[in-house]
Each structure stands twice: as C-alpha cells, then as structure tokens.
C-alpha positions as CSV (number, residue, x, y, z in Angstrom):
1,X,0.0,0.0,0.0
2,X,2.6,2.4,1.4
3,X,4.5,1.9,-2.6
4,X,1.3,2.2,-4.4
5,X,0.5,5.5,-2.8
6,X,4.2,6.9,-3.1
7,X,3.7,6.0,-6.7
8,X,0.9,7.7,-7.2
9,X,2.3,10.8,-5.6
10,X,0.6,10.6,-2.2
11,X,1.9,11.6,1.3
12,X,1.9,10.1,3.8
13,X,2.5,10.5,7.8
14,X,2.5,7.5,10.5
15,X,0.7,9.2,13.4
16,X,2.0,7.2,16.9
17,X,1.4,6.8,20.6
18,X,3.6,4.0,21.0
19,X,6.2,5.3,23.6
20,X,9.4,4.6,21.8
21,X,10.5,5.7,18.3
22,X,9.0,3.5,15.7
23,X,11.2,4.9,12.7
24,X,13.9,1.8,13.5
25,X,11.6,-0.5,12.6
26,X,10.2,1.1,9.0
27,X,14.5,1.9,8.1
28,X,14.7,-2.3,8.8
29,X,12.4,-3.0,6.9
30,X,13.2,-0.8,4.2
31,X,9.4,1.3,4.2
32,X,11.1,4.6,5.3
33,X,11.1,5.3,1.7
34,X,7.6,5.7,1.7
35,X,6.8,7.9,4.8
36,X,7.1,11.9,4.4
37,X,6.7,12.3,8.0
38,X,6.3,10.4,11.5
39,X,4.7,12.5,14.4
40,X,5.3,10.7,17.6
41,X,3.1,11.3,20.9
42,X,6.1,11.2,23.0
43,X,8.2,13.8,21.0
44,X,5.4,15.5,20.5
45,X,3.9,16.1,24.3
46,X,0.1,15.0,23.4
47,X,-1.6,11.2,22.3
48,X,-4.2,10.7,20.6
49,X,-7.1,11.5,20.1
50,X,-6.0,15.2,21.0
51,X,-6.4,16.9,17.7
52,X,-3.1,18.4,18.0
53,X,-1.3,15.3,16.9
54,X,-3.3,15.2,14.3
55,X,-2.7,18.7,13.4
56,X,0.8,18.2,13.5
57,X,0.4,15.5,10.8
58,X,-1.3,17.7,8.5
59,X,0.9,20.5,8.7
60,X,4.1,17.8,8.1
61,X,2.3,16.7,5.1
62,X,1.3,21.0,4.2
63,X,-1.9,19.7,3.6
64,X,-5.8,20.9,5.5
65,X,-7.6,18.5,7.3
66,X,-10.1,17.9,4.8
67,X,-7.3,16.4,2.2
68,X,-5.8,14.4,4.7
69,X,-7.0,10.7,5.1
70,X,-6.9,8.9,8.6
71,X,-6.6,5.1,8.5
72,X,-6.6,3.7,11.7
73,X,-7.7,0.7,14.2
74,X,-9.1,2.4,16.9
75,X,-11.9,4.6,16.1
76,X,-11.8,6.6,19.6
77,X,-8.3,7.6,19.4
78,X,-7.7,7.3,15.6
79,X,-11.1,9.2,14.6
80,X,-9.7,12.2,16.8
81,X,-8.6,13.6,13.5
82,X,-12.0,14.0,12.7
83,X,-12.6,16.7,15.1
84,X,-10.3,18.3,12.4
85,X,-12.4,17.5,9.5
86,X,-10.4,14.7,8.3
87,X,-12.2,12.0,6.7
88,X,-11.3,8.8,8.4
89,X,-11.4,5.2,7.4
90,X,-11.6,2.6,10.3
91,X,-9.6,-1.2,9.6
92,X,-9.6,-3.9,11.7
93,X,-7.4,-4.0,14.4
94,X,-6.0,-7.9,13.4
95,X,-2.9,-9.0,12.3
96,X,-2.2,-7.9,8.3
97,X,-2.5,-11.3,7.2
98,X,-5.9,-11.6,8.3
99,X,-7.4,-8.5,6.7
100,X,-4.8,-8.2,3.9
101,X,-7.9,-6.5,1.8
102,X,-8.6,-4.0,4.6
103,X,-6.1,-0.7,3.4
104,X,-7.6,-1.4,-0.6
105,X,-10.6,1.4,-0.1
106,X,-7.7,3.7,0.6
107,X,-6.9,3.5,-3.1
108,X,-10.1,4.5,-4.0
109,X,-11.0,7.3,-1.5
110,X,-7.1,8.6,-2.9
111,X,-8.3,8.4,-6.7
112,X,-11.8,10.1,-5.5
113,X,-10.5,13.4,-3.8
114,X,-10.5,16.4,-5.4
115,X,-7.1,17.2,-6.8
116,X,-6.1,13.8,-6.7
117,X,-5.4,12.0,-10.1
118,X,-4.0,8.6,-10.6
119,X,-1.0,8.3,-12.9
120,X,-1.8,4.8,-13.4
C-alpha cells in the first residue's frame, strides 16, 4: 500500500502513541522510503485522540484536514482527526495477514479526492 501511494504521488505520515521511536523499525524493513513524516506522541507532548497530533500530521504533510486521510484501528483515538475535518477510514485492528484486503478502499477514496489524479 505504502509503494502504491508513493507512486501515485501521495503523502503520507505515520501518526504514533507508542512510547518509543517506531522509525527503526520502518528503516529495517526498508518502508522509510515511503513515509514523508512520523509524528510521535512522545516527542510530541500529546496522544491521541488530541487533535493536536493530528494537526501536527497535516501540517508535516502542508496539507488541510479535509485532504488528509486517517486510516486507523481504533476509532476513539484514531477518529480524533475528525474533530479536524479529516475523513477517516476505520480497519480492523487484526494481524495484516488476516485482513490483507482491509487498506484497498484507501486506493479508491485517494483516486476520488478532489485534486487527486492517478498516474496509473
């Protein structure tokens, strides 16, 4: 998902509240590439759902709320962003090989927003 949407010219933030730095993991595992910005609760100072996170995410990405897609697994602290007025797309909160169709509508919500076009 992360490379279709880089392709397609899409940016892209991982919003955390896990209380250690997560980019290790995505250099390891070589998805860095893909991620224009991380914004971390616990360099930040606030968690989710405080809107300010999510704030911080869309001014990272230089982008207003309403063009700024949250997928998440945890509607109450995820679906702070749409206090914002981000749209937000809820997946299941299982292991990636048990929903691997879950992140696909993100493709088409991406291909359906105004000022997005698919090069594809």
């Amino acid at each position: 998902m992360l490379k279709e949407l880089r392709r397609r010219g899409v940016a892209v933030a991982v919003v955390s509240n896990i209380g250690w730095d997560l980019r290790p993991i995505f250099v390891r595992s070589g998805l860095d590439a893909y991620v224009d910005s991380y914004v971390l609760s616990f360099k930040l100072g606030v968690q989710k759902p405080d809107p300010r996170i999510f704030r911080a995410a869309c001014e990272r990405l230089g982008l207003p709320p309403a063009q700024v897609l949250m997928v998440g697994d945890h509607r109450p602290d995820d679906g702070g962003a749409m206090a914002l007025g981000c749209p937000f797309l809820e997946v299941r909160a299982l292991p990636v090989r048990e929903r691997p169709q879950d992140l696909l509508p993100v493709l088409d919500l991406v291909a359906a927003a105004p000022g997005c076009e698919d090069e594809g």
